[in-house]
C-alpha beads as a LAMMPS data file, in Angstrom:
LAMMPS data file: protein, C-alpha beads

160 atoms
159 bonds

1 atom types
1 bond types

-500.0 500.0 xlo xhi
-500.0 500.0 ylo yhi
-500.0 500.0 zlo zhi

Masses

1 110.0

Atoms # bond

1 1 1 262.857 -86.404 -99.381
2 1 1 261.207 -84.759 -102.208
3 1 1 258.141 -82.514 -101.295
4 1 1 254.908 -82.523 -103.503
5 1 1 256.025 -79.965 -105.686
6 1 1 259.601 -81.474 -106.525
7 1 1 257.568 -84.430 -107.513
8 1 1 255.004 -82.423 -109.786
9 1 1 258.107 -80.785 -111.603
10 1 1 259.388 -84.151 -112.451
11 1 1 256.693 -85.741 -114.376
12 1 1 256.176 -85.706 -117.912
13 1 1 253.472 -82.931 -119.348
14 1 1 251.299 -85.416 -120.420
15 1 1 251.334 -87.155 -116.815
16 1 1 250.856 -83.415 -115.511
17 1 1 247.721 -82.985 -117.483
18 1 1 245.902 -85.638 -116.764
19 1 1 246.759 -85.044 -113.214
20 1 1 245.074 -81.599 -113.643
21 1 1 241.970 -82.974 -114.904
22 1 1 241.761 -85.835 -111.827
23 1 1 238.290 -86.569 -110.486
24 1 1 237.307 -83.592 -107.560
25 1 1 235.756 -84.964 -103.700
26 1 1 234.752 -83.052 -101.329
27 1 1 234.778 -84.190 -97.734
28 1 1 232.959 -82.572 -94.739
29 1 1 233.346 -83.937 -91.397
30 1 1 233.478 -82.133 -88.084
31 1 1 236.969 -83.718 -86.754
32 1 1 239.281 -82.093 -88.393
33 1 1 241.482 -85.602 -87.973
34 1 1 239.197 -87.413 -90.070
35 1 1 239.238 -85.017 -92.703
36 1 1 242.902 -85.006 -92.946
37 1 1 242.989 -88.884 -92.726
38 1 1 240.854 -88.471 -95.940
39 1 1 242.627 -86.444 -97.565
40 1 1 246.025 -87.371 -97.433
41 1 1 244.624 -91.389 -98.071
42 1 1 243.106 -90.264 -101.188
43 1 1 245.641 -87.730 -102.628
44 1 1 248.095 -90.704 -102.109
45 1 1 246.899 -94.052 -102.569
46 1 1 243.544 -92.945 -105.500
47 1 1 244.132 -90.613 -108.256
48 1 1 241.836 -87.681 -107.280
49 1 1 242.096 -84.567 -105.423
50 1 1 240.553 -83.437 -102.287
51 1 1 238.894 -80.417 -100.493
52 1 1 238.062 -80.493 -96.878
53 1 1 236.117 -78.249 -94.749
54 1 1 234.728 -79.196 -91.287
55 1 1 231.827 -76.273 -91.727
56 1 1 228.774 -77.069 -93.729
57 1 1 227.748 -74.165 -94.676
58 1 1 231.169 -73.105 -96.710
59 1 1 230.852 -77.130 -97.685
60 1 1 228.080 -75.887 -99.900
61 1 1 229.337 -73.040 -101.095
62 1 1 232.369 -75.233 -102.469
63 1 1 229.981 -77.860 -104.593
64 1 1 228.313 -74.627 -106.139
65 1 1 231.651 -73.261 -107.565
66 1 1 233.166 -76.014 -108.448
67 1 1 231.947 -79.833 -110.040
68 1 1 232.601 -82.891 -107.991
69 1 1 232.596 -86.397 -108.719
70 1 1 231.897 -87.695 -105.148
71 1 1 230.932 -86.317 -101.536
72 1 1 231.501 -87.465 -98.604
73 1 1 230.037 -86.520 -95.720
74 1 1 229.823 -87.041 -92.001
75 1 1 226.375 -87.516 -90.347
76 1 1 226.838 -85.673 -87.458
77 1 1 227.743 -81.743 -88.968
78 1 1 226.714 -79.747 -85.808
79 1 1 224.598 -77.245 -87.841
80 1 1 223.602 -78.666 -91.017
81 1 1 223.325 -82.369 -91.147
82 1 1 225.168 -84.766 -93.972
83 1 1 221.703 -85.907 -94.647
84 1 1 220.297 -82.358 -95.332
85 1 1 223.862 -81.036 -96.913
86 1 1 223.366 -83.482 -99.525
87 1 1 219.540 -83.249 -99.771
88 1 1 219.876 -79.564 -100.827
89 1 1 222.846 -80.209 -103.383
90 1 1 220.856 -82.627 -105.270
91 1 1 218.049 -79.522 -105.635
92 1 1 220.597 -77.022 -107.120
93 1 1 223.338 -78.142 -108.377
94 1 1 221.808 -79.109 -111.614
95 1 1 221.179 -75.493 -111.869
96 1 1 224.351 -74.059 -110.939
97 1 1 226.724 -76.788 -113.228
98 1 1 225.653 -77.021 -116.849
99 1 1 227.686 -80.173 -117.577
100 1 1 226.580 -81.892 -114.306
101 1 1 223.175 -83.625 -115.835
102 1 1 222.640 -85.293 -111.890
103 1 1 224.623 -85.049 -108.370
104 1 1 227.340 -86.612 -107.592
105 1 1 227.021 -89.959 -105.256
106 1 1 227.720 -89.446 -101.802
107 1 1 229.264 -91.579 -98.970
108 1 1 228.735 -90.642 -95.629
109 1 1 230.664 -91.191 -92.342
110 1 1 229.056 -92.438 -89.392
111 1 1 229.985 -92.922 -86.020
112 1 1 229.187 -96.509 -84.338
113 1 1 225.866 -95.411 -82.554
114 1 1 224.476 -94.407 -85.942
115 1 1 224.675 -98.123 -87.286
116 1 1 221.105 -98.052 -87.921
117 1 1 220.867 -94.588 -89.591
118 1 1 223.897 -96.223 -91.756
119 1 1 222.169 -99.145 -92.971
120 1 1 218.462 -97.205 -94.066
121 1 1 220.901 -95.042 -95.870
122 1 1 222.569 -97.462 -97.670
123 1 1 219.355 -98.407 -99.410
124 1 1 219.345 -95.370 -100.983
125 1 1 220.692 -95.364 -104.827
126 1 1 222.853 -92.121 -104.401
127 1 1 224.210 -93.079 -101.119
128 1 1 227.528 -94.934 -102.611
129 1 1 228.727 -96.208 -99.003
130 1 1 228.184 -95.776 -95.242
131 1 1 231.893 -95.733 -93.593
132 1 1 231.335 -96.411 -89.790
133 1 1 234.011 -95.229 -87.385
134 1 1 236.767 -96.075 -87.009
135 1 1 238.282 -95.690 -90.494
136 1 1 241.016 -97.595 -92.192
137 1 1 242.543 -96.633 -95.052
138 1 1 242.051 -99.671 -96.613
139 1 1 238.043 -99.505 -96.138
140 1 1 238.284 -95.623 -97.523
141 1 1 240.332 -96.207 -100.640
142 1 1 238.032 -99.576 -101.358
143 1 1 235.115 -97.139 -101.105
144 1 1 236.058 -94.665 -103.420
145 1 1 237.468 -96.706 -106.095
146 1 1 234.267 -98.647 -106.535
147 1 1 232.834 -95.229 -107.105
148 1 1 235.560 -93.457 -109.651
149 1 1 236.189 -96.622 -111.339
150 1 1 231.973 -96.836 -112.137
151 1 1 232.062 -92.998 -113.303
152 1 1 234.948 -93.565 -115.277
153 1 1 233.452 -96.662 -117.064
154 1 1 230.197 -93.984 -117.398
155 1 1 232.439 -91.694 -118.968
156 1 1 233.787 -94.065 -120.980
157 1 1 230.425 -95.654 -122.712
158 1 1 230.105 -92.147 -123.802
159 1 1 226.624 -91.923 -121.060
160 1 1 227.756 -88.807 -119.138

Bonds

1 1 1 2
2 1 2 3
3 1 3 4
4 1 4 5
5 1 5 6
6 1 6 7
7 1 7 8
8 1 8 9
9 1 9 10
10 1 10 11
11 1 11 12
12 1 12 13
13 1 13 14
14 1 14 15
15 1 15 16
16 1 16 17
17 1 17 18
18 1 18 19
19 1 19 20
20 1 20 21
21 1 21 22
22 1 22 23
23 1 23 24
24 1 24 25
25 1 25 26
26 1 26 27
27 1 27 28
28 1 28 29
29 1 29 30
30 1 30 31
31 1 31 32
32 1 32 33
33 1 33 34
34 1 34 35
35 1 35 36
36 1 36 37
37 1 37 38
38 1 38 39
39 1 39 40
40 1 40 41
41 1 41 42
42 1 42 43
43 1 43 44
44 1 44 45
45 1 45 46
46 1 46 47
47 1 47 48
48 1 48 49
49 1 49 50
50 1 50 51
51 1 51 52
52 1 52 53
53 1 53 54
54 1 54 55
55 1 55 56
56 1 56 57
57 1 57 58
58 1 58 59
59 1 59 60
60 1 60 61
61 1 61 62
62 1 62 63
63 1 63 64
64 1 64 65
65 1 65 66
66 1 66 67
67 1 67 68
68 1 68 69
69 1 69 70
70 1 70 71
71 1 71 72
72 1 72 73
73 1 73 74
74 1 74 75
75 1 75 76
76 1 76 77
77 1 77 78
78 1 78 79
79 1 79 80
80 1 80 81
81 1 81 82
82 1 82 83
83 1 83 84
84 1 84 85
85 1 85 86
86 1 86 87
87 1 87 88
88 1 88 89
89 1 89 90
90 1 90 91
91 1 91 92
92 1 92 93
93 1 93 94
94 1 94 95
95 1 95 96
96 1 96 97
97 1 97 98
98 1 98 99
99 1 99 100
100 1 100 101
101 1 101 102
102 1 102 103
103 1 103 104
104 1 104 105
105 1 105 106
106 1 106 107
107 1 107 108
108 1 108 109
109 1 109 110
110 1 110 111
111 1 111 112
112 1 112 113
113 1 113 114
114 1 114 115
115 1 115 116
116 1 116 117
117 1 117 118
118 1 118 119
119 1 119 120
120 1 120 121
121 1 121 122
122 1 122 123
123 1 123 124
124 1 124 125
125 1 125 126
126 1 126 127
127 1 127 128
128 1 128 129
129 1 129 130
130 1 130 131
131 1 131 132
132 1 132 133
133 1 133 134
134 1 134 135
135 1 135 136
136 1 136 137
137 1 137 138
138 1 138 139
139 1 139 140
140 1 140 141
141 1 141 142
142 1 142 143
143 1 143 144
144 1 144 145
145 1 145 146
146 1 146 147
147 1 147 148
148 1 148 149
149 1 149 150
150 1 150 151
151 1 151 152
152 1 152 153
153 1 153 154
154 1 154 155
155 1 155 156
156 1 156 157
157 1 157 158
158 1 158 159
159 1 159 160
């Protein structure tokens, strides 16, 4: 079986580069489960790349070094809330990311009891999706290409 890097080495430069240049999520969710069920769905099945982190805080840190297309975010972070992550990203990262003229959407992951927290969120025109427990792969990659596929058309018109 090849590994990941066998692969890489195998395709042509020009499928390289674009693979360099793939659209950037970031996921944050406390289960450390879910975030590798994200992960390894997206990297495989969508063409974009992936960092996790279970800790808010260093969550942050991550969307003000680096530009993402999409966020996604569980609703129950013990210490800072998906909610409030993505509340204070919206303030700065205008700021910190020149090229970014507004934040990224964001699609947050919610466990069954927060149903009703899920569907006042949805109403919101940033929120891109409210994924309630238990996730499919299916549900996750449907999610996210309705997302990449409208920035990429964005991109496209020449609007972003």
């Amino acid at each position: 079986m090849n590994s990941r890097k066998d692969i890489h080495n195998q395709m042509p430069d020009s499928e390289v580069n674009s693979k360099q240049e793939l659209s950037r999520i970031l996921a944050v969710h406390e289960d450390v489960g879910t975030l590798r069920l994200l992960r390894e769905t997206l990297e495989n099945f969508t063409s974009c790349r992936v960092d996790t982190t279970p800790n808010a805080e260093y969550a942050f840190e991550l969307a003000l070094q680096r530009p993402y297309s999409l966020f996604i975010f569980g609703l129950g972070l013990p210490v800072i809330k998906g909610e409030l992550l993505y509340g204070l990203l919206v303030k700065v990262l205008a700021s910190c990311h020149r090229e970014i003229k507004s934040c990224p959407g964001v699609i947050y992951i919610a466990d069954p009891e927060h149903s009703g927290i899920a569907d006042t969120l949805n109403r919101e025109a940033r929120v891109k999706g409210v994924l309630v427990k238990p996730l499919g792969i299916e549900r996750i990659v449907s999610a996210v290409k309705k997302v990449t596929a409208l920035n990429e058309r964005i991109v496209d018109k020449g609007v972003a």
